[in-house]
CHARMM internal coordinates of N, CA and C (Angstrom, degrees):
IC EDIT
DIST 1 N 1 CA 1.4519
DIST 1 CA 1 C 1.5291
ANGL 1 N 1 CA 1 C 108.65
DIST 1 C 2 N 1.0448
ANGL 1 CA 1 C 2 N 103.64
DIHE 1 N 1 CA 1 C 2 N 133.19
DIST 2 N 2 CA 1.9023
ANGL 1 C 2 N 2 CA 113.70
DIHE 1 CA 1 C 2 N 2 CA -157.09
DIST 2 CA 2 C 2.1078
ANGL 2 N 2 CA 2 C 86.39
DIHE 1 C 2 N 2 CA 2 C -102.07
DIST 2 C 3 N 1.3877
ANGL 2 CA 2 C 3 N 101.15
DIHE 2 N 2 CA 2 C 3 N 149.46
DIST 3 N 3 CA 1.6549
ANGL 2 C 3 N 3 CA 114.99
DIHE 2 CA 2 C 3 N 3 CA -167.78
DIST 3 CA 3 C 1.6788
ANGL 3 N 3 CA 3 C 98.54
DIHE 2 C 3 N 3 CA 3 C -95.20
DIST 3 C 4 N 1.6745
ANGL 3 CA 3 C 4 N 121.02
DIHE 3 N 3 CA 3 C 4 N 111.81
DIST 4 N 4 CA 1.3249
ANGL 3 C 4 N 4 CA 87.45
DIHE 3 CA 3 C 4 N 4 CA 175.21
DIST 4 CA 4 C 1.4525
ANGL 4 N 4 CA 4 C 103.89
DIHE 3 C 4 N 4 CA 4 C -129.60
DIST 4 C 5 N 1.6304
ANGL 4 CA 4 C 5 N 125.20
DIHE 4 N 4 CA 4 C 5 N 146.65
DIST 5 N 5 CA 1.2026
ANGL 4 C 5 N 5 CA 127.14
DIHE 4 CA 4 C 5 N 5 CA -174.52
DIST 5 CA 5 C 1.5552
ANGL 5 N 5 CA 5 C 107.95
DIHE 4 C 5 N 5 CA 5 C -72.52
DIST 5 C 6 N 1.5166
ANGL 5 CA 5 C 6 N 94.74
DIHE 5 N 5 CA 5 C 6 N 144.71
DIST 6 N 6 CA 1.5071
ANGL 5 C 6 N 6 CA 100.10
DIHE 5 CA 5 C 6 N 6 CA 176.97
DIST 6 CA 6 C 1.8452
ANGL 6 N 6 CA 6 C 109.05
DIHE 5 C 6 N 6 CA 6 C -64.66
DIST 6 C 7 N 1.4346
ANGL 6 CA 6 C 7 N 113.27
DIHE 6 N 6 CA 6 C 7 N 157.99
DIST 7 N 7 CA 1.3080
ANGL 6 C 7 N 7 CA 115.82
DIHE 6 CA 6 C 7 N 7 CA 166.38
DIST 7 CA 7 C 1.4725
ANGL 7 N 7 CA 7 C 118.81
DIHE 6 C 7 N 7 CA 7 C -82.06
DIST 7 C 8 N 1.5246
ANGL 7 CA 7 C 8 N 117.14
DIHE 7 N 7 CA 7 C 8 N 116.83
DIST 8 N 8 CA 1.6051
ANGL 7 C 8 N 8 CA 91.53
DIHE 7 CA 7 C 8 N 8 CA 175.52
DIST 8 CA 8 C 1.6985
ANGL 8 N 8 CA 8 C 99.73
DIHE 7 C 8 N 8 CA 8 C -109.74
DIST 8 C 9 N 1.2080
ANGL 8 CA 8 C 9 N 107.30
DIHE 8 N 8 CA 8 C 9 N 165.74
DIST 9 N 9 CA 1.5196
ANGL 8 C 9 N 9 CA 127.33
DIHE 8 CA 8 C 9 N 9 CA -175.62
DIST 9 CA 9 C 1.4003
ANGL 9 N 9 CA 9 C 97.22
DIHE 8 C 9 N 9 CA 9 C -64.04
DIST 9 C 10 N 1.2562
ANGL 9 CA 9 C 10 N 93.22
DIHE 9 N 9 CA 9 C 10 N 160.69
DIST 10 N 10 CA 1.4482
ANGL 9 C 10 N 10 CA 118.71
DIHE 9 CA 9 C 10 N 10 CA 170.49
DIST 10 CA 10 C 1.4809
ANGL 10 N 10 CA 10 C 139.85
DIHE 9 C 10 N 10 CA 10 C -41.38
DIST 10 C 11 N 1.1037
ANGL 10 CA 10 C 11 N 91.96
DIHE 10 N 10 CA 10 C 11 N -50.81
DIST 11 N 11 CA 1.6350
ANGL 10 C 11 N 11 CA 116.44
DIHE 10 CA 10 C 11 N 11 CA -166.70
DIST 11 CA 11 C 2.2393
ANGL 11 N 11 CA 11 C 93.63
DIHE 10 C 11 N 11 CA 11 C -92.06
DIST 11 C 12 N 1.1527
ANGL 11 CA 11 C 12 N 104.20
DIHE 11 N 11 CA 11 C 12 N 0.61
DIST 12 N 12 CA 1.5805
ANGL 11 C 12 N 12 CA 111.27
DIHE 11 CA 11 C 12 N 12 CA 173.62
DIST 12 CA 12 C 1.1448
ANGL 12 N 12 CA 12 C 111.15
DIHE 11 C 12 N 12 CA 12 C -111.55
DIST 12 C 13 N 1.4490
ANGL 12 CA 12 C 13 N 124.62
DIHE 12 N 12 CA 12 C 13 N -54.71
DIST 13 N 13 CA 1.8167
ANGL 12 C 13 N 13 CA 130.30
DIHE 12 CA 12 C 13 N 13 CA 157.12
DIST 13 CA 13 C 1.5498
ANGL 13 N 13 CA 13 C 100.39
DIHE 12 C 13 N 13 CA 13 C -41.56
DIST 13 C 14 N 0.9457
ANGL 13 CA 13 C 14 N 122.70
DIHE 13 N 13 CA 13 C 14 N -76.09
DIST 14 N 14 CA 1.4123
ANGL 13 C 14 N 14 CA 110.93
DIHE 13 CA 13 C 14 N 14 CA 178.07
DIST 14 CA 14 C 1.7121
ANGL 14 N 14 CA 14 C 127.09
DIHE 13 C 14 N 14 CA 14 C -29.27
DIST 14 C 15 N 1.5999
ANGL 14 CA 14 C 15 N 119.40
DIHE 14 N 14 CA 14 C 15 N -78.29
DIST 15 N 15 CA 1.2789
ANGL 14 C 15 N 15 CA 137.85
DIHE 14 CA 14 C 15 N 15 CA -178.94
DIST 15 CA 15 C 1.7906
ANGL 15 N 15 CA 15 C 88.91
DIHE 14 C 15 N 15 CA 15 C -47.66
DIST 15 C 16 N 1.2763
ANGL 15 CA 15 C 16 N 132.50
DIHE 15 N 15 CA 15 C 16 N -35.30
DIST 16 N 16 CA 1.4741
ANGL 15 C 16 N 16 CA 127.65
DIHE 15 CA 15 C 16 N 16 CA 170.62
DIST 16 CA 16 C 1.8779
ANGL 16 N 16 CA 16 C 121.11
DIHE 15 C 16 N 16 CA 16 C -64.14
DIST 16 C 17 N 1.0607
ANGL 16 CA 16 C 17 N 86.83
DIHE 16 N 16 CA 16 C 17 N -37.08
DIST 17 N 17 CA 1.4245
ANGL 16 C 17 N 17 CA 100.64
DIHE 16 CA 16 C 17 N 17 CA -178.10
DIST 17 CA 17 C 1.3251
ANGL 17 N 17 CA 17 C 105.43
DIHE 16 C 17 N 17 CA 17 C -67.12
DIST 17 C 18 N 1.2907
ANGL 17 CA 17 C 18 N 106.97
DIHE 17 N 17 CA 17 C 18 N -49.26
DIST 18 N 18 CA 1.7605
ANGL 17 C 18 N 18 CA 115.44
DIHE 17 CA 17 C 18 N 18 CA -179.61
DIST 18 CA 18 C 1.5671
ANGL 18 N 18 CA 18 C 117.50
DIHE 17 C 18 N 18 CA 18 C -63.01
DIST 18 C 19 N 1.2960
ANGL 18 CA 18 C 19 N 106.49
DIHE 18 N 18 CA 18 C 19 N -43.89
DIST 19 N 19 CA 1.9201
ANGL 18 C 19 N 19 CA 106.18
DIHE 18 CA 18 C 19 N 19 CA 179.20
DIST 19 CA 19 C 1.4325
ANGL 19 N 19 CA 19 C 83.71
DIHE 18 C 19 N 19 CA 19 C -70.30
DIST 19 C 20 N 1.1737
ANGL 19 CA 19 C 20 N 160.56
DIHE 19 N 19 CA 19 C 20 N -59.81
DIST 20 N 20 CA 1.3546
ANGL 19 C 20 N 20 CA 152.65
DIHE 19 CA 19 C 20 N 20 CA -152.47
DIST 20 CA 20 C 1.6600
ANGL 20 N 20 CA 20 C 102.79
DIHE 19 C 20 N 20 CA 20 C -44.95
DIST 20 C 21 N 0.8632
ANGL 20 CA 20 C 21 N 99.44
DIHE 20 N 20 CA 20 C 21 N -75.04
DIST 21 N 21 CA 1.9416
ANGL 20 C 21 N 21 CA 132.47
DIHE 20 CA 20 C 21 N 21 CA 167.42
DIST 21 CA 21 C 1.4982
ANGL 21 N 21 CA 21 C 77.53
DIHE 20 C 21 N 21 CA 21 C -18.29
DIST 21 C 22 N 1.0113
ANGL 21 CA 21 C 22 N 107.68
DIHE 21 N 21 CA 21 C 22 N -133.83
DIST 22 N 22 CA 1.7069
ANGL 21 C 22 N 22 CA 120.15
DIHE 21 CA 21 C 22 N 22 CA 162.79
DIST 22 CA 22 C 1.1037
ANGL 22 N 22 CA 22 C 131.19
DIHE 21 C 22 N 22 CA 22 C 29.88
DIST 22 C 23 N 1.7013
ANGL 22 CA 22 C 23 N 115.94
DIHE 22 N 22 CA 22 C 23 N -64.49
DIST 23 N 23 CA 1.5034
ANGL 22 C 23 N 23 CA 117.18
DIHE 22 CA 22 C 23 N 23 CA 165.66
DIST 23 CA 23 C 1.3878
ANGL 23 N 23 CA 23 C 121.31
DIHE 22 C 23 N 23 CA 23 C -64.01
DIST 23 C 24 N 1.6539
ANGL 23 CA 23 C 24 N 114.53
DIHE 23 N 23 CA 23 C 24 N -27.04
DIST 24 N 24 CA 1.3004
ANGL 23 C 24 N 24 CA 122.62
DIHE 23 CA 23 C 24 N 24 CA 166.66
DIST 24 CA 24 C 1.4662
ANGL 24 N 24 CA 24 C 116.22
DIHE 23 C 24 N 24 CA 24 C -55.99
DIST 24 C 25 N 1.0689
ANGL 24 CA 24 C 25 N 110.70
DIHE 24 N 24 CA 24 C 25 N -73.80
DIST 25 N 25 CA 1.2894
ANGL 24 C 25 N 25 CA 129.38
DIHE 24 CA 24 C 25 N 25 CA 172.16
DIST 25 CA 25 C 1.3183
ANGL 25 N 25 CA 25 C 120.80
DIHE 24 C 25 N 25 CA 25 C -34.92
DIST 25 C 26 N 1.9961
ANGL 25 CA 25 C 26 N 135.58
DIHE 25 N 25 CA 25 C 26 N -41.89
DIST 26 N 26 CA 1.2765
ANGL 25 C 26 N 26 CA 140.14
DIHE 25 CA 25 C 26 N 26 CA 133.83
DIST 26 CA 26 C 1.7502
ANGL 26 N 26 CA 26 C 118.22
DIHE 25 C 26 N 26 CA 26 C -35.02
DIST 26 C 27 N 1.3169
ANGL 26 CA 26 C 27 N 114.96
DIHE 26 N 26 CA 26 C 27 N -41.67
DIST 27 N 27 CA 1.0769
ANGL 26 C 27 N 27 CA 110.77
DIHE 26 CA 26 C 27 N 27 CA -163.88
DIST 27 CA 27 C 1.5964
ANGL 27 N 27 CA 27 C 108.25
DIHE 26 C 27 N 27 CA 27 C -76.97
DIST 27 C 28 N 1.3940
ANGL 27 CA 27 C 28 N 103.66
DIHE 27 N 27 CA 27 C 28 N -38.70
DIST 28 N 28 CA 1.5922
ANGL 27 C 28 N 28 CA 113.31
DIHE 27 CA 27 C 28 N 28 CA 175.24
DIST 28 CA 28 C 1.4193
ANGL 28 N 28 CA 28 C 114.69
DIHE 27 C 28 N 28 CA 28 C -56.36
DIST 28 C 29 N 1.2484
ANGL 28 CA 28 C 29 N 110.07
DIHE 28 N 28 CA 28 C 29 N -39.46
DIST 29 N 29 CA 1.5569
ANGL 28 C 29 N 29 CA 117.26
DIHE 28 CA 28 C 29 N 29 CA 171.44
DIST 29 CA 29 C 1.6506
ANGL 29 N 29 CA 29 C 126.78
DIHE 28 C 29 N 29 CA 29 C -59.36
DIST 29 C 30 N 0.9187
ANGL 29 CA 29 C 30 N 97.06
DIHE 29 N 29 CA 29 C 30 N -50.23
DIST 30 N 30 CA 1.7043
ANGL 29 C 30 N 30 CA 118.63
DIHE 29 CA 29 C 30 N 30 CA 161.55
DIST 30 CA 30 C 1.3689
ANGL 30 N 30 CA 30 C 119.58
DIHE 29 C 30 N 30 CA 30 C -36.47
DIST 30 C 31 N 1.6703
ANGL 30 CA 30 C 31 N 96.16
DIHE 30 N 30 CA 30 C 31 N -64.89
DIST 31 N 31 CA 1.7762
ANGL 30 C 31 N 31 CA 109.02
DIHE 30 CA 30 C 31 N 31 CA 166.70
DIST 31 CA 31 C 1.7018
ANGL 31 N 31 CA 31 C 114.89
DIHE 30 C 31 N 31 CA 31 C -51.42
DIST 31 C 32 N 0.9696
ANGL 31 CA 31 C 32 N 105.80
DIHE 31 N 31 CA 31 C 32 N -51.09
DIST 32 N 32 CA 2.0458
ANGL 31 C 32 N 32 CA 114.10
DIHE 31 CA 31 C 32 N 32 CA -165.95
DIST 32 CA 32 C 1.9881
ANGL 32 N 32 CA 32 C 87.31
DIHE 31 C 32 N 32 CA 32 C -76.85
DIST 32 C 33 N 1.0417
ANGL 32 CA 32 C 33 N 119.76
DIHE 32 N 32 CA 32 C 33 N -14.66
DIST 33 N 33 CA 1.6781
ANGL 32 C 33 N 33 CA 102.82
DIHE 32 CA 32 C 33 N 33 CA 175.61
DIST 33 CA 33 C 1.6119
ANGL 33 N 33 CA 33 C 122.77
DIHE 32 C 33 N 33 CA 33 C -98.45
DIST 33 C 34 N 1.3425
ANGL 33 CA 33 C 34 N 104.65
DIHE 33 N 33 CA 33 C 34 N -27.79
DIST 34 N 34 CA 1.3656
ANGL 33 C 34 N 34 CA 118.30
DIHE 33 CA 33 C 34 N 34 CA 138.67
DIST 34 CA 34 C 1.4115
ANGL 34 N 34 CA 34 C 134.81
DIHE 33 C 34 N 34 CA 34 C 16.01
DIST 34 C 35 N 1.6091
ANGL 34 CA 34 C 35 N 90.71
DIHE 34 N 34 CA 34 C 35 N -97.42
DIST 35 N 35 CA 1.4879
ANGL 34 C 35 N 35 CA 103.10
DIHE 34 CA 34 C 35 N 35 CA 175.55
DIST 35 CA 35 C 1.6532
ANGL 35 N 35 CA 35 C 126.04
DIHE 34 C 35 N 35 CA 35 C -70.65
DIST 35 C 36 N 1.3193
ANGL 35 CA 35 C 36 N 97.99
DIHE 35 N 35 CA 35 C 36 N -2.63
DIST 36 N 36 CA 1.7074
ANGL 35 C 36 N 36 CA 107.24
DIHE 35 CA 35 C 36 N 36 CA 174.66
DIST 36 CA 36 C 1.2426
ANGL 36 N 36 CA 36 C 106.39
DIHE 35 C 36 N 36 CA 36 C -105.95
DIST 36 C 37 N 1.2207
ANGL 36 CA 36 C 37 N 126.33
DIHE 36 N 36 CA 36 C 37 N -39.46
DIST 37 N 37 CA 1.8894
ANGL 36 C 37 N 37 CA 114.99
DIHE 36 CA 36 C 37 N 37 CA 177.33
DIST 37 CA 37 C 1.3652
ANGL 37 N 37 CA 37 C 93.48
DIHE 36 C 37 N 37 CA 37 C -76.57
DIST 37 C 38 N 1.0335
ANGL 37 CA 37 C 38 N 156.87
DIHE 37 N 37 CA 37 C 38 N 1.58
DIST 38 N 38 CA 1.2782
ANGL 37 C 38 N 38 CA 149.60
DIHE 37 CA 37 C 38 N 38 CA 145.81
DIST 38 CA 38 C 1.6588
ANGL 38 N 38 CA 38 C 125.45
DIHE 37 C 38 N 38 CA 38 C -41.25
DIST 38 C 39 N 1.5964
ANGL 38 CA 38 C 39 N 77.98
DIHE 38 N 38 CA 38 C 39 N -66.11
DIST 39 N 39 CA 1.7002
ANGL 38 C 39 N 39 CA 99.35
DIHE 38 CA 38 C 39 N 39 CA 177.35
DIST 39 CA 39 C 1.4584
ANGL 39 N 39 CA 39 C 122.82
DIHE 38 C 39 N 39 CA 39 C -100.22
DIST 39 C 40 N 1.3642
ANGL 39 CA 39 C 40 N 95.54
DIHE 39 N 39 CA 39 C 40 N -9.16
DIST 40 N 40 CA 1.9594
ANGL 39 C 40 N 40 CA 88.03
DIHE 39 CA 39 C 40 N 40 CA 131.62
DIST 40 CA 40 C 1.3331
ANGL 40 N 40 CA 40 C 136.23
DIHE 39 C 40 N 40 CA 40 C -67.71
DIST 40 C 41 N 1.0846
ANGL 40 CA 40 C 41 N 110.85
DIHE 40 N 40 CA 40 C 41 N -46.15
DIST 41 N 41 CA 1.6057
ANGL 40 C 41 N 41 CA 137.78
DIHE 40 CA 40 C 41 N 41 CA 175.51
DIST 41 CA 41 C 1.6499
ANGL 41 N 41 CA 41 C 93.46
DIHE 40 C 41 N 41 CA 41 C -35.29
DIST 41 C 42 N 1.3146
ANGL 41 CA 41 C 42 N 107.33
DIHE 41 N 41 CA 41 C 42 N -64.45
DIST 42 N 42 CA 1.6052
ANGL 41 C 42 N 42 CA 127.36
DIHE 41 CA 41 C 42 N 42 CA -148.12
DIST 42 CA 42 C 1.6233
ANGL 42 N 42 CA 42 C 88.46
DIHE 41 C 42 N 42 CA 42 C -72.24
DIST 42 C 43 N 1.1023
ANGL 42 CA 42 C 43 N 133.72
DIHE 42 N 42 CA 42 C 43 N -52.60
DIST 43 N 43 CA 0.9048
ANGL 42 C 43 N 43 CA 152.69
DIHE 42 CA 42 C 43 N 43 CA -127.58
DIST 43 CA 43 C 2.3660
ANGL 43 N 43 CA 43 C 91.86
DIHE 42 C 43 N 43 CA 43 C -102.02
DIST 43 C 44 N 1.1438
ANGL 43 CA 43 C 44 N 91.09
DIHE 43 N 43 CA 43 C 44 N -44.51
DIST 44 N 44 CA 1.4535
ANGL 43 C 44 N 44 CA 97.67
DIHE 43 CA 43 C 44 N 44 CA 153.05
DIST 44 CA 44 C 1.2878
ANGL 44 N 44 CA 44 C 125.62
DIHE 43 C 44 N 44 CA 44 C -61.16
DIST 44 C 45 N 1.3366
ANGL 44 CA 44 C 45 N 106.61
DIHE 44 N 44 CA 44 C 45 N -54.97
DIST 45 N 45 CA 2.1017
ANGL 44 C 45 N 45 CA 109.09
DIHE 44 CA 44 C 45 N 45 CA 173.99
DIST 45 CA 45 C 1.5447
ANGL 45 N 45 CA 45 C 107.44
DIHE 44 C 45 N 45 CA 45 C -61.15
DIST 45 C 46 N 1.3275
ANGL 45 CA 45 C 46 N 114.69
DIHE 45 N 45 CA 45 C 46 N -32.69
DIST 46 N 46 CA 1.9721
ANGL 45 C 46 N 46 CA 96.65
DIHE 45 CA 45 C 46 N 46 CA -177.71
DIST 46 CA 46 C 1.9395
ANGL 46 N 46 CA 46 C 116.45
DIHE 45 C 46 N 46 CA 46 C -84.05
DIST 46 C 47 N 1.7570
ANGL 46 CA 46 C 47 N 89.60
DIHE 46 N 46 CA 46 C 47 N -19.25
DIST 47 N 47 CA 1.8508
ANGL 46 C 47 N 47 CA 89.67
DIHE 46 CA 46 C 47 N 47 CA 164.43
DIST 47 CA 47 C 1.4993
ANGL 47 N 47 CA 47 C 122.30
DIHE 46 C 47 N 47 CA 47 C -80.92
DIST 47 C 48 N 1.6278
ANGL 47 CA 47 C 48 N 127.32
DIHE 47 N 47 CA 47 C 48 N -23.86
DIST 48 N 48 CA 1.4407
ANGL 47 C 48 N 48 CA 129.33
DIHE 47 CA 47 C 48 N 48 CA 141.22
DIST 48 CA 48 C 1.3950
ANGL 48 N 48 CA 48 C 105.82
DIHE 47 C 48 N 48 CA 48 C -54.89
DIST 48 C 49 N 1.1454
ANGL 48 CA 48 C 49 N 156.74
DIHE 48 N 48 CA 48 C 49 N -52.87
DIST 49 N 49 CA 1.6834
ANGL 48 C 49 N 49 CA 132.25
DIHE 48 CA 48 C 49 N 49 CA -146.16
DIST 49 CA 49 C 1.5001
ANGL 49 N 49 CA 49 C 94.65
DIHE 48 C 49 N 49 CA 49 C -76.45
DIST 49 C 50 N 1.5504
ANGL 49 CA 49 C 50 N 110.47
DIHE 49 N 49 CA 49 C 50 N -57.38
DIST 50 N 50 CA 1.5864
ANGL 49 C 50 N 50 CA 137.16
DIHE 49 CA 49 C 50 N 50 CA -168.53
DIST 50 CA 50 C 1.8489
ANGL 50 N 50 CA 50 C 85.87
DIHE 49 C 50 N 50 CA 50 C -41.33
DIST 50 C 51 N 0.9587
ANGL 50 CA 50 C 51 N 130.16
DIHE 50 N 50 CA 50 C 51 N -38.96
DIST 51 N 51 CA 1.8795
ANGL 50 C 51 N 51 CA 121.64
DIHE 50 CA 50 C 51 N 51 CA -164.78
DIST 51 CA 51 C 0.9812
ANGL 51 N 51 CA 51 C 91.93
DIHE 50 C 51 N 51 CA 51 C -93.67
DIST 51 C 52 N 1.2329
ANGL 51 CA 51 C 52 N 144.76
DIHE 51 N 51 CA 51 C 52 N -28.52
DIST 52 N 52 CA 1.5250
ANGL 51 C 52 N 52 CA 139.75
DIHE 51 CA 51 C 52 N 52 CA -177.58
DIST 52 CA 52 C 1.1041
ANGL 52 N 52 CA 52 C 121.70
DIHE 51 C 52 N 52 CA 52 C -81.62
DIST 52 C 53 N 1.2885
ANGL 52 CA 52 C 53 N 131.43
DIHE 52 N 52 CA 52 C 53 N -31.17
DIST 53 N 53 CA 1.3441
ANGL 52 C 53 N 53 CA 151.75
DIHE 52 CA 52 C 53 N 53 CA 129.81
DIST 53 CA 53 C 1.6638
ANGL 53 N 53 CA 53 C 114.33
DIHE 52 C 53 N 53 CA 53 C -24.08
DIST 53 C 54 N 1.3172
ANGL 53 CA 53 C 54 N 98.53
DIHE 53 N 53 CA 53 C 54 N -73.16
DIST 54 N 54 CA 1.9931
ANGL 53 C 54 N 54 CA 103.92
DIHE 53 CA 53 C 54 N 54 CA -164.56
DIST 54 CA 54 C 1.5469
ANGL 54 N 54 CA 54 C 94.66
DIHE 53 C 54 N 54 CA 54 C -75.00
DIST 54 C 55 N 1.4840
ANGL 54 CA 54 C 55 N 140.55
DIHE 54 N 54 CA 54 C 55 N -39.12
DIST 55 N 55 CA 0.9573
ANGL 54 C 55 N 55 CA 159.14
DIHE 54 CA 54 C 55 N 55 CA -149.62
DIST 55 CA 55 C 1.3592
ANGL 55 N 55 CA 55 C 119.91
DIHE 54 C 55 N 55 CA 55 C -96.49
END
COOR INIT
IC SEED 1 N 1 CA 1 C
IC BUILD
C-alpha cells in the first residue's frame, strides 16, 4: 500500500508557503542577533566586575 499525501487547495498551500517564508526569515534574524547579544552580554559582565573591583 503506497502513502499518498492529501491535496490541499491553493489558497492553503499558499498561506503555508507564506508562514514557511516567515519562520525562515525569523529564524535568520535570530542567528545575525546572536553574535551581538552575546557580546553585549560579555561586555555587561566586564562593566559589573570593573565596579566591583574599583568599588
Amino acid at each position: 500500500m503506497a502513502w499518498t499525501t492529501p491535496r490541499l487547495d491553493t489558497d492553503r498551500s499558499r498561506r503555508r508557503l507564506q508562514l514557511l517564508a516567515q519562520l525562515a526569515d525569523a529564524r535568520a534574524a535570530r542567528q545575525r542577533e546572536r553574535p551581538q547579544r552575546a557580546r553585549t552580554e560579555r561586555l555587561r559582565q566586564l562593566i559589573a566586575t570593573r565596579r566591583r573591583l574599583v568599588g
